[in-house]
C-alpha positions in Angstrom: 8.1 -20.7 -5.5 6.9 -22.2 -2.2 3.6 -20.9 -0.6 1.7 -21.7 2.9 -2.0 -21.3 3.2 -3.9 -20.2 6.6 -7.1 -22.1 6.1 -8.0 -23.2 9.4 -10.5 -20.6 10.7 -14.2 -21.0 11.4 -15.5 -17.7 9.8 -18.5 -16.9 12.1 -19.0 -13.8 10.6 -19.4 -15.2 7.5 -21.5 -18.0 8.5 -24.9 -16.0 7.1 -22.8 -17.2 3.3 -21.4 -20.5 4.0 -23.8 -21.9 6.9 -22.4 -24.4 8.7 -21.1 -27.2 6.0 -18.3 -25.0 4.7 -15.4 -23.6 5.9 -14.8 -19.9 5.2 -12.3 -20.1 2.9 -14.6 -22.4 0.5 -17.4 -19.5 0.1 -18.3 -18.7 -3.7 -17.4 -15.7 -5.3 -18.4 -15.0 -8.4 -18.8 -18.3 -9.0 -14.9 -19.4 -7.6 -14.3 -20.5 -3.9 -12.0 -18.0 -2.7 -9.5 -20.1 -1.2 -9.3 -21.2 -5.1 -8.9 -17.7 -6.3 -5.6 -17.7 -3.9 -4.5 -21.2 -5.0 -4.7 -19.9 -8.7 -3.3 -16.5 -8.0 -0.2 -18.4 -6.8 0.5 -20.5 -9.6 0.4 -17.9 -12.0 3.2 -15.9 -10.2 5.2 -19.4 -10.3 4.4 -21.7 -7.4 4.9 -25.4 -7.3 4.3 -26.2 -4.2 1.1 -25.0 -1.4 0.8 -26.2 1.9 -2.5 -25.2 3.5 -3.0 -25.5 7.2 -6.4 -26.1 8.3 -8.8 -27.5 11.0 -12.1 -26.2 10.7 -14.1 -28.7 8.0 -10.9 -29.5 6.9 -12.1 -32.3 4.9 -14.4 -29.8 2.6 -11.1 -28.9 1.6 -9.1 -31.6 1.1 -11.5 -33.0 -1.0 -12.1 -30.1 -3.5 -8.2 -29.7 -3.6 -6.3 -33.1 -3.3 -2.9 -33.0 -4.3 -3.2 -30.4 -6.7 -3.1 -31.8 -10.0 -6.1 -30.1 -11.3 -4.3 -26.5 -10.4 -0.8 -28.2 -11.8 0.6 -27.1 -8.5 1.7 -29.6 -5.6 -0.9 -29.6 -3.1 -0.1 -30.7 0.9 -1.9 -30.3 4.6 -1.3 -29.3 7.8 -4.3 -30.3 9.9 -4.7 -28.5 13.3 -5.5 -30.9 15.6 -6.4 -27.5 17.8 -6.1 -24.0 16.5 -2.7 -22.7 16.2 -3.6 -19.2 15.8 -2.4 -17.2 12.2 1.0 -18.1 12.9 1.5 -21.5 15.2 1.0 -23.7 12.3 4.1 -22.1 10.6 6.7 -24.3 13.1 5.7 -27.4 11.0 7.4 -25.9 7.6 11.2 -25.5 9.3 12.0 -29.1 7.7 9.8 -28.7 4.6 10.5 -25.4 2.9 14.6 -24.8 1.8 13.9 -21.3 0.3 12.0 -17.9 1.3 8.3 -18.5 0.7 5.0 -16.3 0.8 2.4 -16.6 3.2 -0.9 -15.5 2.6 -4.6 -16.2 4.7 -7.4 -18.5 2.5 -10.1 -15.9 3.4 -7.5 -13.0 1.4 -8.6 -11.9 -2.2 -5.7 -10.7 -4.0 -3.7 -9.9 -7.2 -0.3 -9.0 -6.7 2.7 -9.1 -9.0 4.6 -11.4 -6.3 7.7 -12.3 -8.3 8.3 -8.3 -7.5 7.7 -8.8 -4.1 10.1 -11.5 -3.6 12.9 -9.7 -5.6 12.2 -6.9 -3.3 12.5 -9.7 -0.2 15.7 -10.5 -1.9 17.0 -7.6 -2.3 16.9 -6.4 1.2 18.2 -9.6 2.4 15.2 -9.8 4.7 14.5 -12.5 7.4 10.4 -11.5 6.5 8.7 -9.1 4.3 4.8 -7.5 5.2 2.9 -6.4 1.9 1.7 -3.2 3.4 -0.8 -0.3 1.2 -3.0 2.5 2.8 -6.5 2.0 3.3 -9.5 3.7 4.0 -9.3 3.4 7.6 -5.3 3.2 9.3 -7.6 4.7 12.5 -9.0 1.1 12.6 -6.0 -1.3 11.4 -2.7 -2.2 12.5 0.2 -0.1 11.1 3.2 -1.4 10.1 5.5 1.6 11.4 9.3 1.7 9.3 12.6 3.8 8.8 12.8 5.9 5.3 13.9 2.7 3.9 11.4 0.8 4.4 12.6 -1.5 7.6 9.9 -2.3 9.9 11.0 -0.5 13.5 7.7 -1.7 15.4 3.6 -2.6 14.9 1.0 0.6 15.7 -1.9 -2.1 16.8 -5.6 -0.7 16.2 -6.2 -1.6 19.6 -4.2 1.4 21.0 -5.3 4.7 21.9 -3.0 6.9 19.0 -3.3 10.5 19.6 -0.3 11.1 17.2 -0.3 11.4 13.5 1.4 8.1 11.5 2.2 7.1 8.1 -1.0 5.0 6.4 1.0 1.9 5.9 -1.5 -0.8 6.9 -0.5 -4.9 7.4 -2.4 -6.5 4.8 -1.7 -10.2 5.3 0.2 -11.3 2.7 4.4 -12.0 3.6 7.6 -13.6 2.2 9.5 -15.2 5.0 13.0 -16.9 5.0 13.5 -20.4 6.2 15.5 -19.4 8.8 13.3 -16.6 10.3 11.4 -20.2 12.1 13.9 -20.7 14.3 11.9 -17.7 16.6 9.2 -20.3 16.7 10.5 -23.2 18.8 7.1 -25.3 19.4 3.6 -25.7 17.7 1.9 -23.1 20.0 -1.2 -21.0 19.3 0.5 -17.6 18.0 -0.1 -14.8 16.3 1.6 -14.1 12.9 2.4 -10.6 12.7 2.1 -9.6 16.8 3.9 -12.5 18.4 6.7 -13.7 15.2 6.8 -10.5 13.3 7.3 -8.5 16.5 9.8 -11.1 18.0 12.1 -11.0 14.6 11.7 -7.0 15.1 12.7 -6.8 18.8 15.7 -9.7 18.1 16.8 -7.1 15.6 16.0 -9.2 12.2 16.0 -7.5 9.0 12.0 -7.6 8.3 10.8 -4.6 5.7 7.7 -3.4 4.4 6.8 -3.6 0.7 3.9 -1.3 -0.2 1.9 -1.3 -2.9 -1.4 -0.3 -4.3 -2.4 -3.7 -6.0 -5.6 -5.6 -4.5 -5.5 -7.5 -1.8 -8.5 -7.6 0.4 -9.6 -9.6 3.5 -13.6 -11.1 3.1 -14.6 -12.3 6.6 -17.4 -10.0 6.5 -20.3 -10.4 4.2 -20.0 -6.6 3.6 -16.5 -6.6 2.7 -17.2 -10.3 0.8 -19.7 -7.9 -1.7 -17.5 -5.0 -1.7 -14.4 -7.6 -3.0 -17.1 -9.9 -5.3 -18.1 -6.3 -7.3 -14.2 -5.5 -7.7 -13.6 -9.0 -9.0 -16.5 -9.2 -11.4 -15.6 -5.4 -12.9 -12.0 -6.2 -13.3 -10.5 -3.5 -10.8 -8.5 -6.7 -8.9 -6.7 -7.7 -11.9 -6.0 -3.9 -13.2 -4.5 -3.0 -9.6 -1.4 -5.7 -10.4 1.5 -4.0 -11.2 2.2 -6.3 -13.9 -0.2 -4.0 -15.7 0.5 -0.2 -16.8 -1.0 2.2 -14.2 -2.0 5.8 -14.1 -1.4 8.8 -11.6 -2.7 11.6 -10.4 0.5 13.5 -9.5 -0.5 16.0 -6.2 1.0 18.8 -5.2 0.7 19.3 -1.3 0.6 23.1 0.4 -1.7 25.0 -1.8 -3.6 21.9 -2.8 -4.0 19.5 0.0 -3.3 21.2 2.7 -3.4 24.8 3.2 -0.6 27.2 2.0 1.2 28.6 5.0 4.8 29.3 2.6 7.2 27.9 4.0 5.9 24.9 6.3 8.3 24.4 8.9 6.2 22.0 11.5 4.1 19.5 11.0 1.5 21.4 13.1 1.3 24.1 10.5 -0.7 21.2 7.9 -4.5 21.9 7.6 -6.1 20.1 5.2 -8.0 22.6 2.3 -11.8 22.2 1.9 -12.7 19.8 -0.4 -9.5 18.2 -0.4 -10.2 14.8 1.7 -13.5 14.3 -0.8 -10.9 14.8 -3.9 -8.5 12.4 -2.8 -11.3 9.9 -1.9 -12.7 10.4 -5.4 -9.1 9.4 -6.8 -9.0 6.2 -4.3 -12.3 5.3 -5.8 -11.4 5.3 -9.8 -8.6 3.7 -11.6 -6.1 6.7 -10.8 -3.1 6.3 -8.3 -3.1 9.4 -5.8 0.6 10.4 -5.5 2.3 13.7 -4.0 5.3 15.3 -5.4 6.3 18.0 -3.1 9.6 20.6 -3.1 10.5 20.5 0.7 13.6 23.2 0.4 13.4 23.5 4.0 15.3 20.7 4.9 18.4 21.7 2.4 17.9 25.5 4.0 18.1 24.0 7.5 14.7 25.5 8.8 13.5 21.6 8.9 14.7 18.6 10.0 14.1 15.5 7.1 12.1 13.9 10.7 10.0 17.2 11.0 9.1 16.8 7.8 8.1 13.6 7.1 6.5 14.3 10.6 4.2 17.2 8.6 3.3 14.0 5.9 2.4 11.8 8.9 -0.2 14.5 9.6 -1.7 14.8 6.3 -2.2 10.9 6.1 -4.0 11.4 9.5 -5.8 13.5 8.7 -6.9 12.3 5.3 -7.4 8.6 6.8 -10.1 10.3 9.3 -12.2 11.2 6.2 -11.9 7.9 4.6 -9.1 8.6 1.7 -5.5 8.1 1.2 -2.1 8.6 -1.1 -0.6 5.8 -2.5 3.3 7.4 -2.9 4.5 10.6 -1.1 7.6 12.2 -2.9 9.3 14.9 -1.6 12.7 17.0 -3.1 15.0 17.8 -0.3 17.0 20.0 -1.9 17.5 23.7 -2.7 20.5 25.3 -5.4 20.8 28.1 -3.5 23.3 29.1 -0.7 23.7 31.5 1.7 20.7 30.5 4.7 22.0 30.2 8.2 21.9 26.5 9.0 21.5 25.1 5.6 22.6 21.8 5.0 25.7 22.3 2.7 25.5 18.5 1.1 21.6 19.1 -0.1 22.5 22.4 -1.7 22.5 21.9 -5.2 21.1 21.4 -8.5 19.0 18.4 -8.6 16.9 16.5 -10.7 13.8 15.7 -8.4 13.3 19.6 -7.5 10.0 21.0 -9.8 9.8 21.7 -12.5 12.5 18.8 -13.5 10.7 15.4 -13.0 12.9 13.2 -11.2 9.9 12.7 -8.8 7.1 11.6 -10.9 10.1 9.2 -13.2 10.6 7.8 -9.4 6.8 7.3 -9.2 6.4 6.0 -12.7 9.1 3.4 -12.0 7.9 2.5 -8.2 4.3 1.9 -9.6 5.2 1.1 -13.4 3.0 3.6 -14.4 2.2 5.3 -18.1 3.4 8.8 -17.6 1.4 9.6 -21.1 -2.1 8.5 -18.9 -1.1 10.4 -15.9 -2.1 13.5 -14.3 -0.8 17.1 -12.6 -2.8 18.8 -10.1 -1.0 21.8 -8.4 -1.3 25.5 -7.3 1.4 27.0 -9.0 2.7 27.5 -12.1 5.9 25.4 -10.9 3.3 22.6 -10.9 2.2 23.7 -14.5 5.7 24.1 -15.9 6.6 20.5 -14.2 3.2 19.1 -15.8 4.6 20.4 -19.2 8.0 18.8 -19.0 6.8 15.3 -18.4 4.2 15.8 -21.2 1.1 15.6 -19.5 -2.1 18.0 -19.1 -2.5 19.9 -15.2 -5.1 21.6 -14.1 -4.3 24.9 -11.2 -6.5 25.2 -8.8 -7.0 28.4 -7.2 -8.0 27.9 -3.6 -5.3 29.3 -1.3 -3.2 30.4 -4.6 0.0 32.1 -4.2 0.8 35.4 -6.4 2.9 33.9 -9.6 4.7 35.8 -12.3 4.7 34.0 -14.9 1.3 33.5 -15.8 1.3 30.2 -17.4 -2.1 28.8 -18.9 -2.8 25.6 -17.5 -3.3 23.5 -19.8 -6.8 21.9 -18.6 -7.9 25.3 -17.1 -8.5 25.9 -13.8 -10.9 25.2 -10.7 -11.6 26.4 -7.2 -10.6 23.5 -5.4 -8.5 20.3 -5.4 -12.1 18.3 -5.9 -12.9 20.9 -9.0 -9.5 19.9 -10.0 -10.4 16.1 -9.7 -13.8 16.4 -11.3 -12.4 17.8 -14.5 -10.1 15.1 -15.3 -13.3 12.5 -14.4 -15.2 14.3 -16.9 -12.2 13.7 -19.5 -12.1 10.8 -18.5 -15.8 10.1 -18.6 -16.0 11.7 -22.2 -13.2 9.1 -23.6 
């Protein structure tokens, strides 16, 4: 595997760390410069061969690094003789690199299962792929906007006024790019990566994709954010995000637990988030636990909804949730119903399926997307659908109660009860806590 550094920048926001005798990338975390941390994280997904670019005390550098041999990994440089911007530098790898290759910025603190990445690249035959995730603030970041299959249609910059809800799928920094893709960079100029290349493969219709994930990867040009990322490192919440690893879920149910219950929910304008519920999910983002929604949306296959309307409806939950500082990591949804006879209904959907609650086609979807342990997961849902899908995958559910609707059944949840999706979320901390 081939890999390209961005190493180049000054860092003057994190001059108040590395003062003026060393280049951002070379500041100390937990005891490890962090463009080292990068230049290890690399080799152990496979690479032989690094090119850094870099200007900026680039002999600090190229002296710590060399060629390499100390990391067992080929080691090269592209020195800026002026700054080439996150993406200018890239022009001098069209004779150098013969196969797709990641790039990733020196100031970037990540640990990523990359070999699934680039199979994912490969798979979709794609001229450039963006690792994207939700974060805490989409209001604030650039959002990589994409097709139900994941193909990037366009960039949301944070620069522009949104008043519309989106999809918290945030650029993170980190892309595979195929050799050919440089041919829409005909001259070393000073260029942005993502808004100047990405945007021109979009607009010259290239296939470029999105691969979103929930493992670590964290920019540090900030002090604050270069403390936030150290305390991660030294507790081992980096290293347990890579999908390499077993993960664990707390599966969500959405009207009745996130949002308000309204029955059937037929525009995205009808979603109101539920008291409580934006703290719950934030609680989730902040432990070990995956936040993922499985949702029935039967009003697609009945023809009261267009698929657009609602994925529209899960635009506005991420909105809203990404105001108050939380996020999901997956969104599931069933679009299918088994019964006929609804003016409209969409004749193909109209069956028995295996994603519809209570069958778990959903949270096996999840488990595969995010290699997760189904036996350390959680339910969390308002109905005793929810319960009776928590039973059939084998794990415990708590009900909550908070906008409940009448059920017949009566089914004990197997946790109990609480008043609200953050009761809900407290109780399996406990459990958790306890263990």
């Amino acid at each position: 595997m081939k890999a390209f550094i961005l190493a180049g920048g000054k860092g003057t926001r994190l001059r108040a760390l590395t003062g003026d005798l060393i280049p951002k990338p070379m500041a100390e975390m937990a005891g490890v410069p962090v463009l080292e941390r990068a230049v290890t994280a690399l080799k152990v997904n496979g690479a032989d061969e690094i090119v850094m670019s870099v200007g900026y005390l680039s002999d600090v550098i190229k002296d710590y690094f060399k060629n390499g041999e100390r990391w067992g990994v080929k080691i090269d440089y592209i020195t800026e003789k002026e700054p080439l911007g996150s993406g200018g530098a890239l022009f001098y790898l069209k004779d150098r690199f013969k196969e797709d290759f990641v790039v990733c910025s020196g100031d970037t603190v990540f640990d990523i299962d990359v070999k699934r990445m680039l199979a994912y690249h490969r798979k979709k035959k794609a001229a450039a792929t963006l690792f994207t995730h939700p974060n805490s603030h989409p209001y604030d970041s650039d959002v990589i906007v994409c097709d139900r299959f994941g193909r990037v249609t366009g960039i949301d910059l944070k620069n522009g006024a949104r008043n519309y809800c989106y999809r918290n799928n945030v650029n993170a920094g980190f892309f595979v790019i195929s050799p050919a893709a440089l041919r829409y960079i005909p001259a070393p100029a000073k260029i942005n990566l993502e808004h100047d290349f990405i945007a021109a493969l979009v607009s010259g219709g290239e296939r470029v994709y999105a691969y979103k994930s929930p493992e670590y990867i964290k920019d540090v040009g900030t002090p604050e954010r270069f403390a936030s990322t150290e305390r991660d490192v030294i507790s081992g919440r980096t290293a347990r995000r890579n999908l390499k690893n077993k993960q664990k879920a707390i599966f969500l149910d959405r009207d009745g637990t996130i949002s308000a219950y309204k029955g059937f929910i037929r525009s995205a304008e009808q979603i109101e988030l539920l008291p409580y519920a934006a703290q719950a999910v934030k609680k989730i983002n902040d432990g070990d636990y995956l936040a993922v929604i499985v949702s029935n949306q039967p009003v697609i296959a009945r023809g009261e909804a267009t698929r657009k309307e609602v994925e529209r409806g899960f635009e506005r939950l991420e909105t809203l949730l990404g105001e108050s500082g939380a996020y999901v990591d997956g969104i599931y949804y069933c679009p299918h119903h088994p019964h006929s006879g609804f003016k409209g209904e969409v004749k193909r959907l109209k069956k028995v399926c295996r994603c519809r609650k209570p069958d778990t086609g959903m949270l096996e979807a999840a488990a595969k997307d995010f290699n997760l342990d189904l036996s350390k997961c959680y339910m969390i849902g308002d109905s005793d659908v929810d319960v009776k899908t928590a039973e059939n995958a084998g794990i415990p559910c708590v009900k909550v109660t908070t906008g409940l609707k009448e059920e017949k059944s009566g089914i004990v949840p197997s946790l109990g009860t609480a008043d609200n999706l953050l009761g809900a979320v407290n109780i399996i901390t406990e459990i958790n806590d306890e263990r």
